[in-house]
C-alpha positions in Angstrom: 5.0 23.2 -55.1 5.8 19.7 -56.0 9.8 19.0 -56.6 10.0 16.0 -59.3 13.6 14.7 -59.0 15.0 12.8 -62.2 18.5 10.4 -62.6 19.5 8.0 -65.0 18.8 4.8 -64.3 21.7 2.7 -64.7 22.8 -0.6 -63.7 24.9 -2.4 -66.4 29.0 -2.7 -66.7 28.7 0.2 -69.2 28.4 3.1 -67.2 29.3 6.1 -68.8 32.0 8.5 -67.0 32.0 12.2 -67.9 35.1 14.7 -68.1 36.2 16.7 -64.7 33.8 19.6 -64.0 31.1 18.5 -66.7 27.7 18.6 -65.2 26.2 14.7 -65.0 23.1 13.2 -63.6 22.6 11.4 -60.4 22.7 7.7 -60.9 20.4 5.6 -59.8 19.1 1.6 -60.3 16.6 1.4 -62.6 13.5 0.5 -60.0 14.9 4.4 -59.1 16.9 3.5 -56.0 19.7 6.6 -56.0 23.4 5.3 -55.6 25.3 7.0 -53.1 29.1 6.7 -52.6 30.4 6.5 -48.7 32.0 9.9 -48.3 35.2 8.0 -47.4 35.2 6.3 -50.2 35.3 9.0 -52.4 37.8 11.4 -50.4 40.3 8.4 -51.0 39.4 8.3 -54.6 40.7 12.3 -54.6 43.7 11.3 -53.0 42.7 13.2 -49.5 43.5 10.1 -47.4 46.7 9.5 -45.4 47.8 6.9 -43.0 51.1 7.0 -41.1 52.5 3.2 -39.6 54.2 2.9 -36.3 56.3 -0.6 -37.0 56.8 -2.1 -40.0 56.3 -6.2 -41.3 57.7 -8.1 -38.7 59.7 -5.3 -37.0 57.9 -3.8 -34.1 58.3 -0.5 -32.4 59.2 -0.3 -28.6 56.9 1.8 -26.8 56.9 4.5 -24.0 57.3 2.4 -20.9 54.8 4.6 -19.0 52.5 7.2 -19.5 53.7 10.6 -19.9 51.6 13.2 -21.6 54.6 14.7 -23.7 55.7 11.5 -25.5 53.0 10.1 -27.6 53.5 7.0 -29.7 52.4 8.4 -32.4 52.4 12.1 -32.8 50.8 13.5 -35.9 51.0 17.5 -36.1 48.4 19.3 -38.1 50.2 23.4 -39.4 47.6 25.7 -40.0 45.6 26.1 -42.8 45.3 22.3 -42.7 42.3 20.2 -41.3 42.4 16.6 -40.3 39.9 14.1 -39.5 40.6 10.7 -38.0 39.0 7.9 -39.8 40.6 4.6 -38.2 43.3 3.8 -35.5 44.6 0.9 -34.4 47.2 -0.3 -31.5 48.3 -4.2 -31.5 50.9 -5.1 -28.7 53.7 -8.3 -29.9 54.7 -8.6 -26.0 55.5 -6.8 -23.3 57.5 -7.1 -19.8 57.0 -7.3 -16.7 53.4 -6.6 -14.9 52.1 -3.0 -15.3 49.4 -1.0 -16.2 49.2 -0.8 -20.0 47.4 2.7 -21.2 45.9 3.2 -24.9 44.0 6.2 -25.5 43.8 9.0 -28.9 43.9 12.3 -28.4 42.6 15.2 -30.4 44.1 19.0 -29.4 44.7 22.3 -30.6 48.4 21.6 -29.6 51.1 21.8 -32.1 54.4 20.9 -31.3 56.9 20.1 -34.3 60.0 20.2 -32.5 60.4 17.0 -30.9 62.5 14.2 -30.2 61.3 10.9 -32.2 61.7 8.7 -34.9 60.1 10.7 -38.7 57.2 9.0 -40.0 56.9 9.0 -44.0 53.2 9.2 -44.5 51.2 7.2 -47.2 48.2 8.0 -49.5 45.8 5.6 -49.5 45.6 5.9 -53.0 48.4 4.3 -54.6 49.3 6.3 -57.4 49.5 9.2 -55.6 53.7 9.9 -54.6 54.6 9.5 -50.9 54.9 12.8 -49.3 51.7 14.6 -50.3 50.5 15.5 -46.6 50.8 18.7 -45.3 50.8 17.6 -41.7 53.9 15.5 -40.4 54.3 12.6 -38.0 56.5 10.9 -35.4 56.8 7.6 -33.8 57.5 7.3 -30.2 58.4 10.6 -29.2 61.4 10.8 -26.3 61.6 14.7 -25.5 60.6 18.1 -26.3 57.0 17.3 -26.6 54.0 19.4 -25.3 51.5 18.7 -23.2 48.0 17.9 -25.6 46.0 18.4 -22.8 47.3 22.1 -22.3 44.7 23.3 -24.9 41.1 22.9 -26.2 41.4 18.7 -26.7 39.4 15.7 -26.2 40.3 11.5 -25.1 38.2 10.5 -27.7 39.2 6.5 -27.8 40.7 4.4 -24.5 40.3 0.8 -25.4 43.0 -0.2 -22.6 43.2 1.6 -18.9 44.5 -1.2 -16.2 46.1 -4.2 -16.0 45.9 -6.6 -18.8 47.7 -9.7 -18.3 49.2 -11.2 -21.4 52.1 -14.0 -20.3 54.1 -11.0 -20.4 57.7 -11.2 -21.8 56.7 -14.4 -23.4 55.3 -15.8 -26.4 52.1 -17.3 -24.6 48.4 -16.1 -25.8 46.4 -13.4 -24.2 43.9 -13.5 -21.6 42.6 -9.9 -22.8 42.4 -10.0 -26.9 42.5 -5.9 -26.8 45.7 -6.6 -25.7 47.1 -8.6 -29.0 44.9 -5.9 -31.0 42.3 -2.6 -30.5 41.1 -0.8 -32.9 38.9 2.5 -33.4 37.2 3.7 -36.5 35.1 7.0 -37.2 31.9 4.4 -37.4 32.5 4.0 -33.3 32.3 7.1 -31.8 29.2 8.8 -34.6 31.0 12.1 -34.5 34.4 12.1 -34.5 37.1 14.7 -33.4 38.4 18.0 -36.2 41.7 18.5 -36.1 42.0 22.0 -37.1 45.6 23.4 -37.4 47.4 24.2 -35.4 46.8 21.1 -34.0 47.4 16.9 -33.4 46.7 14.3 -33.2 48.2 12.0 -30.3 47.9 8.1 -29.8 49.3 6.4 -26.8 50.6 2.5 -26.2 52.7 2.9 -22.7 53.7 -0.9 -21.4 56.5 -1.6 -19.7 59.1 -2.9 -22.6 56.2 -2.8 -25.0 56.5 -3.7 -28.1 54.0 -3.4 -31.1 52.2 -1.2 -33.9 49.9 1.5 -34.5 48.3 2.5 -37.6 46.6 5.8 -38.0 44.5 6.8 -41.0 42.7 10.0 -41.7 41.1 12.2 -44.0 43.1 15.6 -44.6 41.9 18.8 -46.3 42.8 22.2 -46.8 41.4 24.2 -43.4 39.1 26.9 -46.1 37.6 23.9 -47.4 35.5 23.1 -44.8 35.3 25.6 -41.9 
């Protein structure tokens, strides 16, 4: 049997906008092209999109000096009953010391740890009428101590921009040799299926340089674990 699908054809300023709940037609332009919005998009519109800052205007944070598993940069814990999905990340060093090794990778796990030694993050909607505070999950900046091993569960490195030596005039003011050092970035576009945090669970991001300094931004979409699984 043949389907015949119908929308309004709309394409003016005047686009009419019905009440919450009301059933509406798709929208499409009026040659019958359907309009479609980005999923994103429209998860921020509901207010389901959170981003939590490591460093702050011109104030950067000082980073782990090396790697250790237990002291993420960034720690964001996911409770249960919650589920998270990382949308964008990004890791942009000011300067750092002497010569070493610098290490960036994410890390999705089923780990939750929330008693550990850091710095509080406040986490912000991406919506900007929304009030501060509205995640469920909570997150840390450069954790010191008491922090559990991510890699002790179910988990996955899903982003390592940096692994090795990256020269940068270190503890100077000089330009980079390597631009990932200055600034890498990851967003769900790059990897095609991207990690789901199911709580209990976090997510863990990692800058280790020796007297590192810099900021990390992470920014994902968070929803109520029975609403998709």
């Amino acid at each position: 049997m043949a389907l015949n699908l119908k929308a309004k054809g709309q394409q003016t300023s005047s686009i009419s906008v019905s009440s919450e709940g009301a059933d509406v037609y798709v929208r499409a332009m009026r040659d019958g092209t359907l309009l479609q919005m980005p999923w994103l998009t429209a998860k921020a519109i509901e207010g389901k999109v959170f981003a939590a800052h490591v460093g702050l205007m011109t104030t950067p944070t000082t980073f782990s000096p090396t790697i250790d598993a237990t002291m993420p940069d960034l720690l964001v814990t996911v409770p249960s009953g919650t589920t998270i999905i990382p949308v964008y990340l990004s890791v942009g060093f000011e300067d750092t010391g002497a010569a070493q090794v610098l290490d960036v990778f994410a890390c999705a796990s089923s780990v939750y740890d929330n008693s550990v030694t850091g710095t509080a993050n406040v986490i912000q909607n991406m919506r900007t009428d929304k009030p501060v505070g509205g995640s469920q999950c909570t997150a840390y900046s450069v954790v010191t101590a008491n922090g559990t091993d991510p890699e002790s569960g179910n988990y996955v490195e899903f982003w390592r921009p940096l692994a090795g030596f990256g020269e940068d005039g270190f503890n100077g003011s000089t330009a980079p040799t390597n631009n990932q050092v200055s600034f890498s970035k990851w967003s769900i576009g790059d990897c095609v299926v991207p990690p789901v945090i199911v709580g209990n669970g976090s997510l863990n991001v990692y800058a280790a340089a020796q007297a590192g300094t810099g900021y990390i931004v992470a920014i994902w979409v968070e929803e109520p674990s029975a609403n998709l699984i």
